[in-house]
C-alpha positions as CSV (number, residue, x, y, z in Angstrom):
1,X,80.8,15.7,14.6
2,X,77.9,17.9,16.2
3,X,80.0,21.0,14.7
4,X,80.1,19.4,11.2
5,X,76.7,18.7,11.2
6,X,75.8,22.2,12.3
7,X,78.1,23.9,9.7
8,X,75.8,21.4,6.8
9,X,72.4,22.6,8.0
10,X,73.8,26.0,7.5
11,X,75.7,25.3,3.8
12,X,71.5,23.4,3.0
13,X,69.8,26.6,4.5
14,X,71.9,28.5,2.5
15,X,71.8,26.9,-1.3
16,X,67.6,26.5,-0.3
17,X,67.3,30.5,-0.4
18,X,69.8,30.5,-3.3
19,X,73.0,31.0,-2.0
20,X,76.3,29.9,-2.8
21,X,78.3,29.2,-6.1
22,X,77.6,29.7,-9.4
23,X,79.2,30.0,-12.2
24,X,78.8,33.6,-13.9
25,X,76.4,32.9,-16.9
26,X,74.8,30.8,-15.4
27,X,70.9,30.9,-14.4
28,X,71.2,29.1,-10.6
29,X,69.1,29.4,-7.9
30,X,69.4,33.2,-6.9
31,X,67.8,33.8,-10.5
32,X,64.9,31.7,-9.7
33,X,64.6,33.1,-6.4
34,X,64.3,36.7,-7.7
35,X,62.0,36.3,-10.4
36,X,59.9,34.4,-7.9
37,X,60.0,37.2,-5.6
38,X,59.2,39.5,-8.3
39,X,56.0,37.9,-9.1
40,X,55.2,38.0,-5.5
41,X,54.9,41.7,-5.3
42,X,52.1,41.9,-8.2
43,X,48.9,41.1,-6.7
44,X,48.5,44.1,-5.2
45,X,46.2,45.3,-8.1
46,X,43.8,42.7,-8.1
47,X,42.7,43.1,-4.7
48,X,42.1,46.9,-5.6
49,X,40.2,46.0,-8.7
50,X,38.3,43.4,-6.8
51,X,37.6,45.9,-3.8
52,X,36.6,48.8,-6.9
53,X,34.2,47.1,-8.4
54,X,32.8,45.4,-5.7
55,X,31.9,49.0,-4.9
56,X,30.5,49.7,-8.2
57,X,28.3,46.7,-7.4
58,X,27.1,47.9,-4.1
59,X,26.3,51.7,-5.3
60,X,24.6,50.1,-8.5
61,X,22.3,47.8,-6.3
62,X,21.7,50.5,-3.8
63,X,20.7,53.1,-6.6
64,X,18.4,50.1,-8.0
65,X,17.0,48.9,-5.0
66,X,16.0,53.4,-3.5
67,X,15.6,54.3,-6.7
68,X,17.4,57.9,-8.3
69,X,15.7,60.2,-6.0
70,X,16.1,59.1,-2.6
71,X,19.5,58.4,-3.8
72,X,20.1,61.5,-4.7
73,X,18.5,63.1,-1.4
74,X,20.4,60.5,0.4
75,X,23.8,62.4,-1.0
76,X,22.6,66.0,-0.7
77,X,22.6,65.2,3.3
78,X,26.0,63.6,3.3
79,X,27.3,66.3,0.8
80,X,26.3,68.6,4.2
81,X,27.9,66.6,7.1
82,X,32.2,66.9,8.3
83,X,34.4,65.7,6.0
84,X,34.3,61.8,6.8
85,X,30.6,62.3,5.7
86,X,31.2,64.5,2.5
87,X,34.6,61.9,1.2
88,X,31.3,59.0,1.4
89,X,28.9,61.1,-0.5
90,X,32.0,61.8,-3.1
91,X,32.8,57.7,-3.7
92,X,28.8,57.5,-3.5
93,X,28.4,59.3,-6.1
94,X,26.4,58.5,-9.0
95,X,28.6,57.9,-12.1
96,X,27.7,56.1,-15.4
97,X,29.0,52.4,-14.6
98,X,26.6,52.5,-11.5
99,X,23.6,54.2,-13.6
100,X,24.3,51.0,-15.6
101,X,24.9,48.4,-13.1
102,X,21.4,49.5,-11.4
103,X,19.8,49.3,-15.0
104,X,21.1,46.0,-15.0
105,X,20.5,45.2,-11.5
106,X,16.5,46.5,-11.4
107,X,14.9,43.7,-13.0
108,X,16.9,41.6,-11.1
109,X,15.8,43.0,-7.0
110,X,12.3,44.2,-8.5
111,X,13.8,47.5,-8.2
């Protein structure tokens, strides 16, 4: 009896992760399975648009808060340090989404 129940848990375990028969034309349960592990995959780009722009945000409300020149002096001396150093002063960089976030931002801080 204890082998018959085993051999049951094992047939359930098996039809829960879409196993077992189905007829061909069918849609059973490994087609739900796979599109659901298909949409699993996807949100790897919204993290990294999240993560981008909350980047954006930071540069713009740094420009707007130290204003363009210091800024900019700010980058000349990380533009001259090693490499970790000059890859910050390259994402740092001024671009026109931040000049416009900080235009947006300035009122905003006082800036």
């Amino acid at each position: 009896m204890n082998d018959f129940s085993g051999r049951l848990r094992r047939i359930e375990k098996i039809q829960r992760r879409g196993g077992g028969f189905e007829a061909t034309g069918t849609l059973g349960q490994s087609y739900y399975t796979k599109l659901r592990l298909r949409h699993q995959r996807r949100p790897l780009l919204r993290p990294a648009v999240v993560f981008v722009f909350v980047i954006m945000l930071f540069k713009g409300g740094l420009l707007a808060a130290i204003g363009a020149e210091a800024y900019t002096q700010k980058l000349s001396v990380l533009h001259q340090g090693d490499t970790v150093e000059k890859i910050g002063a390259f994402i740092m960089a001024i671009d026109p989404f931040t000049a416009t976030i900080a235009k947006m931002i300035a009122p905003i801080i006082g800036g």
